[in-house]
C-alpha positions in Angstrom: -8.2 -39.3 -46.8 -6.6 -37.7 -43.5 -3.2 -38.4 -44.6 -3.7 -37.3 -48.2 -5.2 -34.0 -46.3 -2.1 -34.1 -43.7 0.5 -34.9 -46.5 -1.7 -31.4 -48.6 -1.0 -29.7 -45.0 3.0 -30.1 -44.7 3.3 -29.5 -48.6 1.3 -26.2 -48.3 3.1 -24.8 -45.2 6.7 -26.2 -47.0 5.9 -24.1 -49.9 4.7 -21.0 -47.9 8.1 -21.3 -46.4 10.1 -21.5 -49.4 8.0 -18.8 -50.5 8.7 -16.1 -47.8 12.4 -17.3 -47.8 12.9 -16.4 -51.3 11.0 -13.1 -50.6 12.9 -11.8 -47.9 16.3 -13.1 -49.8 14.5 -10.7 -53.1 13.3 -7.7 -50.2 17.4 -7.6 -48.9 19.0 -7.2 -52.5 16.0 -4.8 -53.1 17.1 -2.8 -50.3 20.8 -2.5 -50.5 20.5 -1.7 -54.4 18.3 1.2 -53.3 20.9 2.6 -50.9 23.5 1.5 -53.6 21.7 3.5 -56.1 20.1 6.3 -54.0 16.9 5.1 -55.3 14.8 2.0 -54.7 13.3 0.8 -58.1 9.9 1.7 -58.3 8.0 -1.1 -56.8 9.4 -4.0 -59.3 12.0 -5.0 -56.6 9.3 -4.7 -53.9 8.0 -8.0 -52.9 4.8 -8.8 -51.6 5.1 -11.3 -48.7 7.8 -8.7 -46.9 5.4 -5.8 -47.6 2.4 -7.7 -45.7 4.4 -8.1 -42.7 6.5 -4.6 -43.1 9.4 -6.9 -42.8 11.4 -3.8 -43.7 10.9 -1.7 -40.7 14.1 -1.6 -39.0 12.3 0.6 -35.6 9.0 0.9 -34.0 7.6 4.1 -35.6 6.6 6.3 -33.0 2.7 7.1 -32.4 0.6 10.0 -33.9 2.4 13.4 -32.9 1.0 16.5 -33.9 3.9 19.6 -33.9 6.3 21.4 -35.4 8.9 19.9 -37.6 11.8 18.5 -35.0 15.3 18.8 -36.2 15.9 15.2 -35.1 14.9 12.6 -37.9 13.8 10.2 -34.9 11.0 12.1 -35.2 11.1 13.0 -38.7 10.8 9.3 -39.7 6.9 10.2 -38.2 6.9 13.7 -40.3 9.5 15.4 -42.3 12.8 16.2 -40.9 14.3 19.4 -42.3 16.6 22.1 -41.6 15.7 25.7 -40.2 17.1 27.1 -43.0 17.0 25.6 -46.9 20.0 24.1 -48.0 21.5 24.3 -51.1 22.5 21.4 -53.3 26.6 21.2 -54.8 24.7 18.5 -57.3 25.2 15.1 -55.7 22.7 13.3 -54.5 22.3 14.4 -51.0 23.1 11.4 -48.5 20.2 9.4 -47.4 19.9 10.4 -43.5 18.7 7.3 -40.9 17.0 7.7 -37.8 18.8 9.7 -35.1 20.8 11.5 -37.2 20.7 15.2 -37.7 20.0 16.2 -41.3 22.5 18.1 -43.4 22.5 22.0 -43.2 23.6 23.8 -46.7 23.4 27.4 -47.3 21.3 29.8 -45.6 19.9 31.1 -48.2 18.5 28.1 -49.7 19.2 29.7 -53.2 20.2 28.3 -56.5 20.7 30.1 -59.9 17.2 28.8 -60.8 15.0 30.0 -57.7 14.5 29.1 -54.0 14.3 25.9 -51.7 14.2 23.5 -49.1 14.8 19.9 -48.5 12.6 17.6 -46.3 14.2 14.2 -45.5 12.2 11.2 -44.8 15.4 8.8 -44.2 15.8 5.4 -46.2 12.6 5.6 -47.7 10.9 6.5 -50.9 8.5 8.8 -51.8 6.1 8.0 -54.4 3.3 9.4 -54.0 2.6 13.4 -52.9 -0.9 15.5 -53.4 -1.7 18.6 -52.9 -4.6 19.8 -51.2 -5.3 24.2 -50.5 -3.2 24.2 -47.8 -2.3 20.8 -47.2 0.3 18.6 -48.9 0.1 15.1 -48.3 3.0 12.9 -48.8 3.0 9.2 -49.5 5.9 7.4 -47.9 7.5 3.6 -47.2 6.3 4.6 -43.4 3.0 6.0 -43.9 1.2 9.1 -44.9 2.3 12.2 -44.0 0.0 15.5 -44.0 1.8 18.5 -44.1 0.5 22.1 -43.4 2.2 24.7 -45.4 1.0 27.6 -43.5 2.3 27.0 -40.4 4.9 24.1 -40.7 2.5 21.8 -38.6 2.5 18.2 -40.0 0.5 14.9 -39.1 1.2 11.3 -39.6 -1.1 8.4 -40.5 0.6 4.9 -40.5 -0.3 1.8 -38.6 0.9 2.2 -35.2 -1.7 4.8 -34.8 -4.5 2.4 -36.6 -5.4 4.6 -39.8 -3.6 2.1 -42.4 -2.8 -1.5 -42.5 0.5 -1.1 -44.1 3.0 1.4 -43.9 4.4 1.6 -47.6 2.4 3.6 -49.6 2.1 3.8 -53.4 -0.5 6.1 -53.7 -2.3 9.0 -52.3 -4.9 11.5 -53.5 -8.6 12.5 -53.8 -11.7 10.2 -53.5 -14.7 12.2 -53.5 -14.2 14.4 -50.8 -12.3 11.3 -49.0 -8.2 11.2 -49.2 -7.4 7.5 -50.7 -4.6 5.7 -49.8 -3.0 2.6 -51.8 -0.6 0.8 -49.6 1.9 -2.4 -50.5 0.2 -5.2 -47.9 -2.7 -3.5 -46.7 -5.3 -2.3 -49.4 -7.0 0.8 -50.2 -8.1 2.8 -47.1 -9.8 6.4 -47.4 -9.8 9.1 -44.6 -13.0 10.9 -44.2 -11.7 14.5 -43.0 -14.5 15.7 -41.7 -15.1 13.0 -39.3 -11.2 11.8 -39.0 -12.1 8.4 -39.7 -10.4 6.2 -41.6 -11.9 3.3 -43.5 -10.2 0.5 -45.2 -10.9 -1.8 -48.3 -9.2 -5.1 -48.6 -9.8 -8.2 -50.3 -12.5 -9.5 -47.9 -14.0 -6.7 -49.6 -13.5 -7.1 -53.3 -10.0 -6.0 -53.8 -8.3 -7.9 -56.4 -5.0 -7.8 -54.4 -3.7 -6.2 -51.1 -1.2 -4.3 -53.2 -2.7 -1.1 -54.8 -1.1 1.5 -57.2 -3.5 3.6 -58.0 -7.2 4.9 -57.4 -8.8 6.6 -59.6 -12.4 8.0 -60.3 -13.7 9.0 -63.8 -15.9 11.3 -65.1 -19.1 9.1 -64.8 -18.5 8.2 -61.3 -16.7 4.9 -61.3 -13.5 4.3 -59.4 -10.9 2.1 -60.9 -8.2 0.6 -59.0 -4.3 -0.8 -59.9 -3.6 -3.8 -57.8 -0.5 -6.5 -58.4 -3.4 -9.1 -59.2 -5.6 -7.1 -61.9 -7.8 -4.4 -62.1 -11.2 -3.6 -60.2 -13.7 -0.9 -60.8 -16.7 -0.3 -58.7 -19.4 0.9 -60.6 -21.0 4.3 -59.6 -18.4 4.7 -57.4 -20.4 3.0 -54.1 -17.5 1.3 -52.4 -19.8 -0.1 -49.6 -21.7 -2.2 -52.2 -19.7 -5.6 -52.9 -22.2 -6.0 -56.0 -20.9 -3.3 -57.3 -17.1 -4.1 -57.8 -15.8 -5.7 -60.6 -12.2 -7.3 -61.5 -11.0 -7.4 -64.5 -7.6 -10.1 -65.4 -5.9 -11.1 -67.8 -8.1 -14.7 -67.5 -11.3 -13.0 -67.1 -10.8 -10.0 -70.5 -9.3 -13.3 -72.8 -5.8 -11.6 -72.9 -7.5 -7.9 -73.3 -5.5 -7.0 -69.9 -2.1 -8.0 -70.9 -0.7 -8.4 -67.4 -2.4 -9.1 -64.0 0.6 -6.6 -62.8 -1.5 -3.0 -62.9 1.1 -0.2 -62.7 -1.0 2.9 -63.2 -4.6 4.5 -64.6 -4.8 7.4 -66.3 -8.7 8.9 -67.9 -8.7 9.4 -71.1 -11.9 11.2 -73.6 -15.3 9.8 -73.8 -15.1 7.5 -71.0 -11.8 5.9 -71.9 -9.9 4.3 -69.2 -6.0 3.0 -70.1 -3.7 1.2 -68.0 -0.4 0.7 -67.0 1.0 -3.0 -66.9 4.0 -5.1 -66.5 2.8 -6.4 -69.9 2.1 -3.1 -72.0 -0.5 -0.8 -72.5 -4.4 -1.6 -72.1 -7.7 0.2 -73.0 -10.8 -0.1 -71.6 -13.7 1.5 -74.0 -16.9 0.7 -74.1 -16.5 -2.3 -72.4 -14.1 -3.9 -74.2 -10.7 -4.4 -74.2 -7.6 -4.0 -76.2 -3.9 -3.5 -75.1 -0.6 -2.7 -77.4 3.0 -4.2 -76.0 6.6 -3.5 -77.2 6.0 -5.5 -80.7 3.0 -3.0 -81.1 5.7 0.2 -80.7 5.9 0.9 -77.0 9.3 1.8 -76.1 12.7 2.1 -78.0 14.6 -0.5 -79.3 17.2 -1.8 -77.1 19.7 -1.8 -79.7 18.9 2.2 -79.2 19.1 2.4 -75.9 21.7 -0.2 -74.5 24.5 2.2 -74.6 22.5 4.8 -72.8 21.3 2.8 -69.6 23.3 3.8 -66.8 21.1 2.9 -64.3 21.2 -1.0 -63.7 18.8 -2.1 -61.4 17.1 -5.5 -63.1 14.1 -6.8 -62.1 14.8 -10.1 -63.9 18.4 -10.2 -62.1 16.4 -10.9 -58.6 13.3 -11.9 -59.2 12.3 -15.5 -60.9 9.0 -13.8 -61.9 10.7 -10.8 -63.6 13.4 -13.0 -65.1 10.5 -15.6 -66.5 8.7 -12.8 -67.8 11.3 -11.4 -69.9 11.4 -15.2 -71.4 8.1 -14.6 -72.1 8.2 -11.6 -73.5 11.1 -12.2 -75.6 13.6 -10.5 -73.9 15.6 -13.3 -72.0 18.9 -12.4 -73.8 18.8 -8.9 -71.8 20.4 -9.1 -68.8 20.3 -5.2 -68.5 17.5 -3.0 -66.9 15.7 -3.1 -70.0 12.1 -3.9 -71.0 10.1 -1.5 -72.6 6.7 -3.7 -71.4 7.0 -2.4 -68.0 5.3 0.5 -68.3 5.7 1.8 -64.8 3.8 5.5 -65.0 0.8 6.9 -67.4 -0.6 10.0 -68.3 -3.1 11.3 -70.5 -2.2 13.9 -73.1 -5.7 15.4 -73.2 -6.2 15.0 -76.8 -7.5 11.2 -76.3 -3.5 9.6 -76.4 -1.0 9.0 -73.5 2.5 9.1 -72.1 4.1 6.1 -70.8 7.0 5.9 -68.8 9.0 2.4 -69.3 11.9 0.6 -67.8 14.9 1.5 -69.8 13.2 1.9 -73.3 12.2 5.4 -72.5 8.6 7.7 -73.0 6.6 6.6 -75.1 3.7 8.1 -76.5 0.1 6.8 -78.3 -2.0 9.3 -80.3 -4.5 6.4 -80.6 -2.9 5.4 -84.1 0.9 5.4 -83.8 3.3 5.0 -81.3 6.5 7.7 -80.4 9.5 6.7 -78.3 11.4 9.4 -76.9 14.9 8.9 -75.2 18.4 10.5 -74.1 18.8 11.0 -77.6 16.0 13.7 -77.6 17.4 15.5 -74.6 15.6 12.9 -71.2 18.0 12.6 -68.6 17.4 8.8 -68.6 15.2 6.3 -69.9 13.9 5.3 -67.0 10.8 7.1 -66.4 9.1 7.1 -62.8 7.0 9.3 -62.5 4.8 11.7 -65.4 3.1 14.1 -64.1 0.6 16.6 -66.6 0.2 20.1 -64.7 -2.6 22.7 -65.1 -0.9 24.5 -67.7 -0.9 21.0 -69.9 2.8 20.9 -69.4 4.0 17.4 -69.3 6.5 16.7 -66.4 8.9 13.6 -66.5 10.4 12.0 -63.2 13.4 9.6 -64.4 16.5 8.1 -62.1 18.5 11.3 -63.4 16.7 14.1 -62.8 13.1 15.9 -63.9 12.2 17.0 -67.2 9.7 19.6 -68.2 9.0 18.8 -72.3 8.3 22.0 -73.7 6.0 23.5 -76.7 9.0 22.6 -79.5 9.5 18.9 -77.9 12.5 19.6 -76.3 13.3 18.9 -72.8 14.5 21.3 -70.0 16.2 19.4 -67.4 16.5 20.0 -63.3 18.6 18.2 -61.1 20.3 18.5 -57.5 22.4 21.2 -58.7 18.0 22.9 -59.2 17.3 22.0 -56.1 16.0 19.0 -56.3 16.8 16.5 -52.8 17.9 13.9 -55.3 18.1 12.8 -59.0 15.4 9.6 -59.2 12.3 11.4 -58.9 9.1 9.5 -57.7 6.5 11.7 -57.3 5.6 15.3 -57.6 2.5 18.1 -57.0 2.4 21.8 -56.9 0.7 23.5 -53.6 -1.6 26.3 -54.1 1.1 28.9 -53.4 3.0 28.3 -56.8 6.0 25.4 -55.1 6.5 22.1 -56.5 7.0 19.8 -54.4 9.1 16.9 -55.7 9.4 13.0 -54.0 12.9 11.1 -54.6 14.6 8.3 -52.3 15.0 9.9 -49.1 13.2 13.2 -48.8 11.2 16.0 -50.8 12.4 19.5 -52.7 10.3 22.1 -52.1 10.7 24.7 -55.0 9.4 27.8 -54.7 8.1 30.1 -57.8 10.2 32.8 -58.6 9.1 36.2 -57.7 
């Protein structure tokens, strides 16, 4: 029995080696395609084991620092880095500036023909998650959490040198309660209680399904639902201190109901619906049961459609064993393209009881409940690669892709901004509008400020 348990021993660690080899060899391709590309895909290329030990910081980050915005992105890999004056945009993606290196000037004025703005760079790193809060705007980073005060350029940064999160890539920020929740790649869900400047963190010890979280989300009868890389949890009532209170919901545990352990994205629909995002398709939760709806079901466009139109290349499946196996799963094994319209990577609600969802290469696609649309270039997106959707007060559905942001407007059409707008660069992440009128929009390697026209 001890050399059965010994022989268990060396086989376990063997395969946890192999394991974190491959990961690293997957993390290294991830990152040069992102500075290849501009743009790191959104999390697909992302692999866990490098994320748990933030294999992919290159420098100690520097400790809290509360201050004006230096000019030196040393420092502004802690907070943003931008210049004294706006810069204006020729329509190239703005170069990705490191650490130590001054950031690019532009013109003074900051001016394009569409309105006013300035550029905050963040370095190699994405931004994918921003939210903003009266005066604050806080920005969701590879290298923490940045909280940014509009009113007097002041910033602050949360990360793990200074102890308030347990990883430094961030997926997603945003309100809790009257708590600001974090989801990090590696280190859970933690929340920050403002008013005491305490930060408390959820992990799997405590009922996380995974260590990886995409999104947070309460709903209207107070339960808070959670995206993780290993399935869903909700915590009923919303009391996160109670471990008899959370629940995880798999695709083992809802008999297929979950298509996809792989949760993306939530988005609240009417009457207590709840969807999500997966690497599998589309699920619903409603009334305590599930159903879901995948690319045979109508999500995304054909890729006889789109094939022609997908200049943006970064596979999954062409680094990944687990990507590449799931297309084989899913049908899709003769694509060798960035293509597969069952990654649906962001979600919205329409507010009408349907949703938006934003695909890998297949476009947005939208469910009123009944039928399924698929929107692509050919109905005026920039790409079919959708990042980011983003529904404002107005109802206005905004759409982040790898070429630029569109606004879809009362007729259907699209109006479409890109660096030559203002924007720091073309894949576009994340996105929030502060309670002077600016949007604020994330890419690979800083933020746009855009300011409302006067």
């Amino acid at each position: 029995m001890r050399t059965r348990k010994r022989s268990n021993g060396v086989q376990t660690q063997w395969k946890n080696m192999v394991f974190v080899g491959v990961a690293l060899a997957i993390a290294v391709v991830s990152y040069l395609i992102g500075r290849q590309q501009g743009t790191h895909t959104q999390a697909v290329l992302e692999d866990k084991a490098v994320a748990k030990g933030d294999a992919g910081t290159t420098k100690p980050l520097s400790p809290l620092m509360r201050g004006r915005n230096p000019l030196s992105p040393e420092d502004g890999a802690m907070g943003f880095a931008h210049p004294a004056t706006a810069g204006q945009n020729t329509g190239a993606t703005p170069p990705s500036t490191g650490q130590g290196q001054a950031p690019v000037l532009g013109d003074p004025k900051g001016e394009t023909a569409k309105g006013k703005f300035t550029h905050f760079r963040v370095g190699n790193r994405n931004v994918k998650s921003m939210f903003a809060q009266e005066d604050y705007v806080w920005v969701g980073t590879s290298s923490g959490v940045i909280r940014y005060d509009v009113t007097n350029d002041d910033y602050r940064l949360f990360d793990v040198r200074n102890g308030s999160l347990l990883a430094n890539g961030v997926f997603h920020v945003g309100p809790l309660g009257k708590s600001i929740v974090v989801g990090t790649y590696g280190g859970g869900m933690s929340l920050y209680d403002q008013e005491k400047e305490k930060w408390t963190s959820f992990n799997i010890p405590q009922g996380l399904a995974d260590a990886f979280v995409y999104d947070v989300m309460k709903v209207a009868n107070g339960d808070v639902w959670i995206a993780t890389w290993s399935g869903a949890n909700r915590i009923v009532g919303g009391t996160l201190p109670d471990p008899s209170q959370w629940r995880t919901y798999t695709v083992e545990n809802t008999q297929g109901g979950l298509p996809n352990d792989w949760v993306y994205g939530l988005a609240e629909g009417l009457n207590g619906d709840v969807w999500l995002a997966t690497e599998g398709g589309l699920a619903l939760f409603r009334n305590d049961q599930w159903k879901h709806w995948t690319h045979a079901d109508g999500v995304g466009a054909p890729y006889e459609q789109v094939k022609g139109q997908n200049v943006f290349d970064s596979d999954p499946g062409a680094v990944s064993s687990h990507h590449a196996r799931q297309k084989e799963e899913q049908g899709l094994g003769h694509v060798k393209t960035a293509y597969n319209p069952n990654y649906i990577i962001s979600l919205e609600s329409d507010g009408k009881g349907g949703v938006w969802c934003g695909t890998w290469g297949a476009g947005l696609a939208h469910f009123d409940g009944e039928k399924w649309t698929n929107l692509t270039k050919d109905n005026g997106l920039p790409s079919n690669h959708i990042f980011m959707l983003h529904r404002d007060e107005k109802g206005r559905l905004w759409v982040g892709t790898s070429a630029g942001l569109a606004l879809r407007q009362d007729d259907g059409s699209f109006t479409v901004n890109t660096t030559a707008d203002g924007l720091f660069s073309n894949n576009v992440f994340s996105m929030t509008f502060s309670q002077d009128g600016s949007q604020w929009v994330g890419s690979y390697g800083g933020v746009a400020r855009i300011y409302p026209k006067q």
